[in-house]
Each structure stands twice: as C-alpha cells, then as structure tokens.
LUMDONU-420529 format. One record per residue: residue number from 1; residue in three letters; chain; x, y negated, z of N, C-alpha, C in turn. Coordinates in steps of 0.2 Angstrom, whole numbers. Layout:
% residues N
R  nr rest kette neast nnorth   nup caeast canorth  caup ceast cnorth   cup
R NUM  ALA     A     X      Y     Z      X       Y     Z     X      Y     Z
...
END
This chain:
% residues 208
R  nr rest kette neast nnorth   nup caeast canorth  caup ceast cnorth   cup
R   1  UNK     A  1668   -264   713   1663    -260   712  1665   -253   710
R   2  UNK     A  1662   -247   713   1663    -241   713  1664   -238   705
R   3  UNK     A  1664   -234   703   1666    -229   696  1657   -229   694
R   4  UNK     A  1655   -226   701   1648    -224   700  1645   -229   700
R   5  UNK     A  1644   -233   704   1640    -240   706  1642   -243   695
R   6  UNK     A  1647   -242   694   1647    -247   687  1645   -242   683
R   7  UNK     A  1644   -236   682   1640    -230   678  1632   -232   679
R   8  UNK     A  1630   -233   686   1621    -233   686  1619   -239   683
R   9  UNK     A  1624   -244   684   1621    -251   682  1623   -254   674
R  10  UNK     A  1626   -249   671   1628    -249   664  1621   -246   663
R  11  UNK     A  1619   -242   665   1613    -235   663  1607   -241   665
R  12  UNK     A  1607   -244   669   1601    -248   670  1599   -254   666
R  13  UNK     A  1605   -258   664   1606    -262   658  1603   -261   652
R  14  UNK     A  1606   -254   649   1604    -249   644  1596   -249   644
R  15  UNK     A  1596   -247   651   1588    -244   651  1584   -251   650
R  16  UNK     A  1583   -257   653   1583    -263   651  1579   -266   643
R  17  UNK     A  1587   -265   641   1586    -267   636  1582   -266   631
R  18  UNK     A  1584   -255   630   1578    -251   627  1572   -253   629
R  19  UNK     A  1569   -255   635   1562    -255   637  1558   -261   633
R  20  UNK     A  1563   -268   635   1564    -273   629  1562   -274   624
R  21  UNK     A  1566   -268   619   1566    -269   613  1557   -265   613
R  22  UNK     A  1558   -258   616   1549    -256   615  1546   -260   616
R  23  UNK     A  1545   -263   621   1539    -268   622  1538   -272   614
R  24  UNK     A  1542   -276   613   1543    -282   608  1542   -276   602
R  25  UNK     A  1542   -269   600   1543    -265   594  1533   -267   594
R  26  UNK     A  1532   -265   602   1523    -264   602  1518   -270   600
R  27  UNK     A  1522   -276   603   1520    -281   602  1517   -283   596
R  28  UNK     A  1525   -282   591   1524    -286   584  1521   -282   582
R  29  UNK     A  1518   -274   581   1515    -271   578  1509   -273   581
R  30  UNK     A  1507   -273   585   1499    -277   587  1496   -283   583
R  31  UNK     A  1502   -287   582   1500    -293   581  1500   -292   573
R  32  UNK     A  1504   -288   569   1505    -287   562  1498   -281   559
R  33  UNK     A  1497   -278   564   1490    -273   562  1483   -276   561
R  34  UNK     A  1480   -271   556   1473    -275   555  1468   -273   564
R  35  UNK     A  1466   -276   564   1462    -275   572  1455   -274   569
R  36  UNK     A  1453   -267   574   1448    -263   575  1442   -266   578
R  37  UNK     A  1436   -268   575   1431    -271   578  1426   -265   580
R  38  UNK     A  1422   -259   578   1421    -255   580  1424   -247   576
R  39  UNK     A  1420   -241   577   1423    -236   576  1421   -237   566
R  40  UNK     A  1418   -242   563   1417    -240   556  1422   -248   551
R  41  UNK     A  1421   -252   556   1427    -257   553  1432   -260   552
R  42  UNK     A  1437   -262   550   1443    -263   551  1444   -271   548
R  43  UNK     A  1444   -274   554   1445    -282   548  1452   -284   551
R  44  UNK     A  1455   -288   544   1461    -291   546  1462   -298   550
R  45  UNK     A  1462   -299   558   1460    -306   561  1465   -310   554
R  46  UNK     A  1471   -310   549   1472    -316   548  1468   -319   544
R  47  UNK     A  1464   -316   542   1460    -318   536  1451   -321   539
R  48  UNK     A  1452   -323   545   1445    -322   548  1445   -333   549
R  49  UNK     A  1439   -334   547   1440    -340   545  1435   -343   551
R  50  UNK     A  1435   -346   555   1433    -351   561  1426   -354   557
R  51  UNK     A  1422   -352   560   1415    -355   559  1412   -365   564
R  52  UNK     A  1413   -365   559   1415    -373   563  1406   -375   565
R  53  UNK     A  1405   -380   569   1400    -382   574  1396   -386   566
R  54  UNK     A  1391   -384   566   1385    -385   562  1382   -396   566
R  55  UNK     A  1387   -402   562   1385    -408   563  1376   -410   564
R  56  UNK     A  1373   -412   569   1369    -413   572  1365   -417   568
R  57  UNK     A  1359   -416   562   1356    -422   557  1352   -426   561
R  58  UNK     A  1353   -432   559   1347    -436   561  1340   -437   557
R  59  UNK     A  1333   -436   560   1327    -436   558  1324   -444   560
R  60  UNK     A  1322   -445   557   1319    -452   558  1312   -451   559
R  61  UNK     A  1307   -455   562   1300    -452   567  1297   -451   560
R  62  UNK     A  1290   -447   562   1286    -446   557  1282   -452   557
R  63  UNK     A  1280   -453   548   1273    -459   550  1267   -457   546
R  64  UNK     A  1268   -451   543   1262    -450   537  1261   -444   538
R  65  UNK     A  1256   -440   537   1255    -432   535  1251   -430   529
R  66  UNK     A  1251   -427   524   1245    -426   520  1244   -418   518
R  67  UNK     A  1238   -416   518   1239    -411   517  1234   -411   511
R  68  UNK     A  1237   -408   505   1232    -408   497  1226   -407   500
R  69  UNK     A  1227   -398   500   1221    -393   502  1214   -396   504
R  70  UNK     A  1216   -400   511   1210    -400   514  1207   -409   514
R  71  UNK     A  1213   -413   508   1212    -418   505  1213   -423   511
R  72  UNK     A  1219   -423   517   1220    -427   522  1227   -429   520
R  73  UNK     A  1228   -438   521   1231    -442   520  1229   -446   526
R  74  UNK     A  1235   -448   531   1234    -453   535  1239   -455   540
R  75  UNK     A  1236   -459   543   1243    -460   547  1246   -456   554
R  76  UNK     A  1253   -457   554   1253    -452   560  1257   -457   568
R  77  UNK     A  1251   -459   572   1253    -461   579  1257   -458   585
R  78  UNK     A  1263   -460   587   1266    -458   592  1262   -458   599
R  79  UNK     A  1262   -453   602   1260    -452   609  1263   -447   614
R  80  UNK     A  1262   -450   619   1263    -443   625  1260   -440   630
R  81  UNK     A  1257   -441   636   1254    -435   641  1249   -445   643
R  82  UNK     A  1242   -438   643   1240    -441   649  1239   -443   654
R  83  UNK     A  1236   -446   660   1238    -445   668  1239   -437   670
R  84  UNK     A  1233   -434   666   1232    -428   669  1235   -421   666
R  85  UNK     A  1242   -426   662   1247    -421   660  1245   -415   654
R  86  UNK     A  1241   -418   649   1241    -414   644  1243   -421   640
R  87  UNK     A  1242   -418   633   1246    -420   628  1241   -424   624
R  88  UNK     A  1242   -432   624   1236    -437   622  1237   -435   616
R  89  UNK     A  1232   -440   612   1229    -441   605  1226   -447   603
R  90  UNK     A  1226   -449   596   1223    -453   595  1219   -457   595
R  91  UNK     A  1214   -464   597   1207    -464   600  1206   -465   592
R  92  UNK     A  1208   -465   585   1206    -465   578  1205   -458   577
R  93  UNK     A  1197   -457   576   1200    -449   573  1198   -448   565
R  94  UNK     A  1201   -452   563   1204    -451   554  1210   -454   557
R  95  UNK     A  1214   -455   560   1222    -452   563  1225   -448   566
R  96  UNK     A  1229   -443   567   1232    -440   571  1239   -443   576
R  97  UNK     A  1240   -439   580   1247    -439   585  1250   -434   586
R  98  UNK     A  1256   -439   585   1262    -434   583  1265   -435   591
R  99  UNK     A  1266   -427   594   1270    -427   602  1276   -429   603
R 100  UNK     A  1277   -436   604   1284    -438   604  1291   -436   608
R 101  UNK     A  1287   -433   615   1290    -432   621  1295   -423   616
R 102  UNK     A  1292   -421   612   1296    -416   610  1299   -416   602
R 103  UNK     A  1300   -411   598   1305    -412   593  1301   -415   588
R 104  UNK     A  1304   -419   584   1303    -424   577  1301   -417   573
R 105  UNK     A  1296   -418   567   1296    -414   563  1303   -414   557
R 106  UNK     A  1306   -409   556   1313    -410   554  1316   -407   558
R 107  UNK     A  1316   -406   564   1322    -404   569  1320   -399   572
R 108  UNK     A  1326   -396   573   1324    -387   577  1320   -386   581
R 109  UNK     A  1317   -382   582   1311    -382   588  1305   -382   585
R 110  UNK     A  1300   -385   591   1293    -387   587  1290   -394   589
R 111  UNK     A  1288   -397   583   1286    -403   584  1277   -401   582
R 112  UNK     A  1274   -406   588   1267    -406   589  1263   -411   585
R 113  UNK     A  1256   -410   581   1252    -414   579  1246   -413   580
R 114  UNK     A  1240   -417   584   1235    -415   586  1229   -420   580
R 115  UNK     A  1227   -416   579   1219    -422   577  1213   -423   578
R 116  UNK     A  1210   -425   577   1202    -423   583  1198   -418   575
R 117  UNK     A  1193   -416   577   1189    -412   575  1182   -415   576
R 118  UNK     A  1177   -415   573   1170    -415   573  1166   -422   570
R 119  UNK     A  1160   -425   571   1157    -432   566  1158   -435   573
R 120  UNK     A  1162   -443   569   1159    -449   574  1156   -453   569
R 121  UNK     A  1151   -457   570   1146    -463   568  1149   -458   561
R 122  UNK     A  1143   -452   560   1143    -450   553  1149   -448   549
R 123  UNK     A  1155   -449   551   1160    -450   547  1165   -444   550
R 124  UNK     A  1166   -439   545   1172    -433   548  1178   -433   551
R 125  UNK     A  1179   -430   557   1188    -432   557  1189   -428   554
R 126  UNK     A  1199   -430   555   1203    -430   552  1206   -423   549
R 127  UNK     A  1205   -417   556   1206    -410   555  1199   -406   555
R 128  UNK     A  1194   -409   554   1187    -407   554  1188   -399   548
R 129  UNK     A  1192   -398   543   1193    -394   539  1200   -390   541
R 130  UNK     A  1204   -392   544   1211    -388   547  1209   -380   546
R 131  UNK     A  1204   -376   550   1202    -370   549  1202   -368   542
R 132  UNK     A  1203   -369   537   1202    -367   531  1209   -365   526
R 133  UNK     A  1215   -370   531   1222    -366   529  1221   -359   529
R 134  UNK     A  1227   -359   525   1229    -350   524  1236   -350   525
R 135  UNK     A  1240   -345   525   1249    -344   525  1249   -346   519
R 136  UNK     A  1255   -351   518   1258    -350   512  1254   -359   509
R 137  UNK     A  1250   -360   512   1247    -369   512  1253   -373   516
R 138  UNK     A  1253   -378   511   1258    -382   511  1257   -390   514
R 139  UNK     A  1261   -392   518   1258    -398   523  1267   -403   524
R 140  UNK     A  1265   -410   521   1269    -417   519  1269   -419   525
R 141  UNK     A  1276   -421   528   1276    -426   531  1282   -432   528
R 142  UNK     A  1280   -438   529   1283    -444   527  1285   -445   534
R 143  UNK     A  1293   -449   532   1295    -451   540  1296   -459   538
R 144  UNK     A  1299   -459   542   1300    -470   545  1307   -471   540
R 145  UNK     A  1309   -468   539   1315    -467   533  1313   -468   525
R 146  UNK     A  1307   -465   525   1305    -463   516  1307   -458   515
R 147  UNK     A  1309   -453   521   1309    -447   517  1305   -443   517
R 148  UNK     A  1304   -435   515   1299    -432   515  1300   -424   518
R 149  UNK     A  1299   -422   522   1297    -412   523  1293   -408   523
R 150  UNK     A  1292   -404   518   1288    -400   519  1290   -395   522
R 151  UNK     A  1279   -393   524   1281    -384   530  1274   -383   526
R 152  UNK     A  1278   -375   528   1271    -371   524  1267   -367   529
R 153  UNK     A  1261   -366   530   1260    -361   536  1260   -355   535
R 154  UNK     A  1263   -352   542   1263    -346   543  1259   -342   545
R 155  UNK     A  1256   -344   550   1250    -341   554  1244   -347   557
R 156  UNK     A  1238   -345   557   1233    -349   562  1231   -346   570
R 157  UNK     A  1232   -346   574   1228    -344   580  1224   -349   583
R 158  UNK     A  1220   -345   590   1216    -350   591  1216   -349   600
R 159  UNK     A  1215   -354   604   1215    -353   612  1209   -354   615
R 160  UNK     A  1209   -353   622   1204    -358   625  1206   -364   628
R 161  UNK     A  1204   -369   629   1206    -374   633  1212   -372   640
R 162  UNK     A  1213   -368   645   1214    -367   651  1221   -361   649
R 163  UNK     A  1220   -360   642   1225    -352   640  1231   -357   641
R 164  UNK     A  1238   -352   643   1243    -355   641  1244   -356   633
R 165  UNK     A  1246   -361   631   1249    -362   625  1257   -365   623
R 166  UNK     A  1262   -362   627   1270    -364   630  1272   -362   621
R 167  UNK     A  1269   -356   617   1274    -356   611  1271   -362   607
R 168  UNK     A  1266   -365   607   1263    -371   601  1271   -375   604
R 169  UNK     A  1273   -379   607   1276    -383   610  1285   -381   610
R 170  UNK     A  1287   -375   610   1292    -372   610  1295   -366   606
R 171  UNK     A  1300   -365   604   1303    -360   601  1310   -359   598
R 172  UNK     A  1314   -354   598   1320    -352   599  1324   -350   594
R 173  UNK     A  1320   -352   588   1325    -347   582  1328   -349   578
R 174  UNK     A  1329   -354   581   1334    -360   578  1331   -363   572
R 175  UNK     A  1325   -363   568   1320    -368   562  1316   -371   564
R 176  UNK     A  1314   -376   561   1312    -381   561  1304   -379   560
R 177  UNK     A  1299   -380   566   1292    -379   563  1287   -385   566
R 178  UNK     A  1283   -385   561   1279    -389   564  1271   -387   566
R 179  UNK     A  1268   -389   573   1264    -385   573  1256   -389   576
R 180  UNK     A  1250   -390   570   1244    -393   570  1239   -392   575
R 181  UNK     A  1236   -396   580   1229    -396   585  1223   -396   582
R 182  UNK     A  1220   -393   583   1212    -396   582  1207   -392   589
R 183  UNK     A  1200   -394   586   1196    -391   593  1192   -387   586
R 184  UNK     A  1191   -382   590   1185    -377   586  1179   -376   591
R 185  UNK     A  1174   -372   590   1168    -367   594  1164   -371   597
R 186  UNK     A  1162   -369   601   1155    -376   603  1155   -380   607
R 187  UNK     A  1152   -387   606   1154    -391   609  1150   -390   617
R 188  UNK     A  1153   -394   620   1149    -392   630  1150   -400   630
R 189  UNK     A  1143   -402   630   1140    -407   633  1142   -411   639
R 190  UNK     A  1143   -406   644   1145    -407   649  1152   -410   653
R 191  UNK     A  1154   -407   649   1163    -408   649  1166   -412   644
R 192  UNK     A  1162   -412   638   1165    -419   633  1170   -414   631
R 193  UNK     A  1170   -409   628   1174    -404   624  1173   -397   620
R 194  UNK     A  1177   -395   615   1174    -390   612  1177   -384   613
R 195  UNK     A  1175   -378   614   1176    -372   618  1181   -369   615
R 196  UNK     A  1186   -370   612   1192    -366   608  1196   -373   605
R 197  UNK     A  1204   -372   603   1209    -375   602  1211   -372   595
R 198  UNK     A  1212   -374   591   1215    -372   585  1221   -373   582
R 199  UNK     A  1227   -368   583   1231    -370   583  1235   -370   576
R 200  UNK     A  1239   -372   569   1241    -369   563  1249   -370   564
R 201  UNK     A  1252   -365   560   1259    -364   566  1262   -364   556
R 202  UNK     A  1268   -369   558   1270    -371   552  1278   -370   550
R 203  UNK     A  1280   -370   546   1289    -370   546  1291   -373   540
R 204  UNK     A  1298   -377   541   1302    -382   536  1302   -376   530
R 205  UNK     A  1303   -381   525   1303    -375   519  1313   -376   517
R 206  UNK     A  1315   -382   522   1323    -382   521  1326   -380   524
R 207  UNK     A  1333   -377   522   1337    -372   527  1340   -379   533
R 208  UNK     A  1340   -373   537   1341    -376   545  1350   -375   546
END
C-alpha cells in the first residue's frame, strides 16, 4: 500500500468513526430529550403511562321497567322484527318489548323499548302517559341478574311512521342510552295505526 493510498484510508477510518460517534451523540439526545407534541407542549414520553383497553362488562337481559312519574311498573318482553321488517311488540299492551336484536339496556349504544299507546276493553296501555316525561325524569330497569340501571331523559321527539328513525336504534358516543316507543296523534281507521311515533331518548346515569 502506497504512502497516499495509507493517508486516504487513515482519513477515511477517522472520518468513519467521527460520523459514528455523531450519529449515536444525536441519537441518545433524542432519546434522553423531552419530545415536542405541538408548538405549546412539551411532555416527557418517559413518564406517559399506557392507557390500557377498558374490560368488556357483562349486562344481563332486561326483565322489568318502572317509571314512578307516570306510575308504570311491568314486565319487559323480548322481541325482534316482524316479517315485514319492522321492530315487533308485545301483543299485552300493560307490557312492553325490549329490541333484542340490538343493545341490552346497560351497554354502549342504544337499546330499544316500545309499548303500545291507547284503550283496549276499557283498560289503558302501558305508555298511554310516556308524553308527559320531561329531561331530567328518571326511568328503572331491572335485569335477569337483580340488578338495577337507571336513565334519565334527555330529550322527547316525535316522527311519522315512514320518517327515518336510524338515531332511535343507533349511536356513537360511546354511553349507554336507552330509548322508549309509543304511538301518538290520530288514530287512522283504516290502517289500524296512529299518525305519529313518540320517541323518549334516555341515558345511563353510570359512567361508561
């Protein structure tokens, strides 16, 4: 090996190594600095503690409902869809049904209860009075366990038969609501039904 040949390859080693050492100088300061989340915070990753996965509880079915207010205590029937693809009900109307096909009252989402509305053989149903909640009215369900949850309402609206209704049935904020059917406005002879839906839109009073 030449004089020069062993000078360039001395210098290239050298140069090597210093490149080396900066890289690894940049490295452990990256790793030893507080890291920048935006232009106003500085947080320390070592100190950042892993938010662990929230365990899945179990609800047990619903079997009872009572609401003080409107002096309804009864039992609550499992159901699902019609042939014609709406959401059945009880043929007792001093009972209601509970949507099984969707969420248990207790659990994230929205679980469905529908009750009928108006007199048969003289005798009130069950939500004949639902319209007279307010926000802030408070509504028991008993489940198949002996436990107990309350929802408080939050809002009432009201639909026609043919409106969509996708939010009664669905919802995304991660709490637990529970949401009451009735029929309201006139009855139509002809069609065996009453002209409006009444819906009472509910939420767990326990953190989710």
């Amino acid at each position: 090996m030449s004089q020069r040949t062993t000078v360039l390859y001395r210098f290239s080693v050298s140069a090597s190594v210093f490149l080396l050492s900066l890289s690894a100088s940049f490295i452990l300061l990256y790793l030893f600095m507080p890291q920048r989340v935006d232009s106003k915070v500085v947080v320390d990753t070592s100190q950042v503690v892993k938010t662990q996965p929230k365990a899945i509880v179990y609800h047990a079915p619903p079997v009872q409902i009572s609401i003080n207010k409107i002096n309804v205590s009864t039992q609550i029937i499992p159901t699902g869809l019609t042939v014609n693809g709406d959401m059945d009900i009880s043929d007792d109307a001093e009972k209601v049904a509970w949507y099984q096909l969707g969420a248990k009252p207790g659990e994230v989402g929205s679980a469905v209860i529908a009750g009928h509305y108006g007199w048969k053989n003289r005798v009130p149903s069950v939500f004949n009075d639902l319209h007279t909640l307010i926000a802030g009215d408070q509504i028991s369900i008993t489940k198949e366990d002996g436990t107990a949850e309350t929802f408080v309402v939050q809002r009432i609206a009201t639909y026609r038969p043919e409106q969509d209704a996708t939010e009664v049935f669905t919802s995304n904020d991660g709490k637990a609501h529970l949401n009451l059917i009735t029929c309201q406005g006139v009855w139509n002879r002809n069609e065996a039904t009453y002209s409006e839906r009444l819906v009472v839109f509910t939420q767990s009073t326990k953190e989710q």
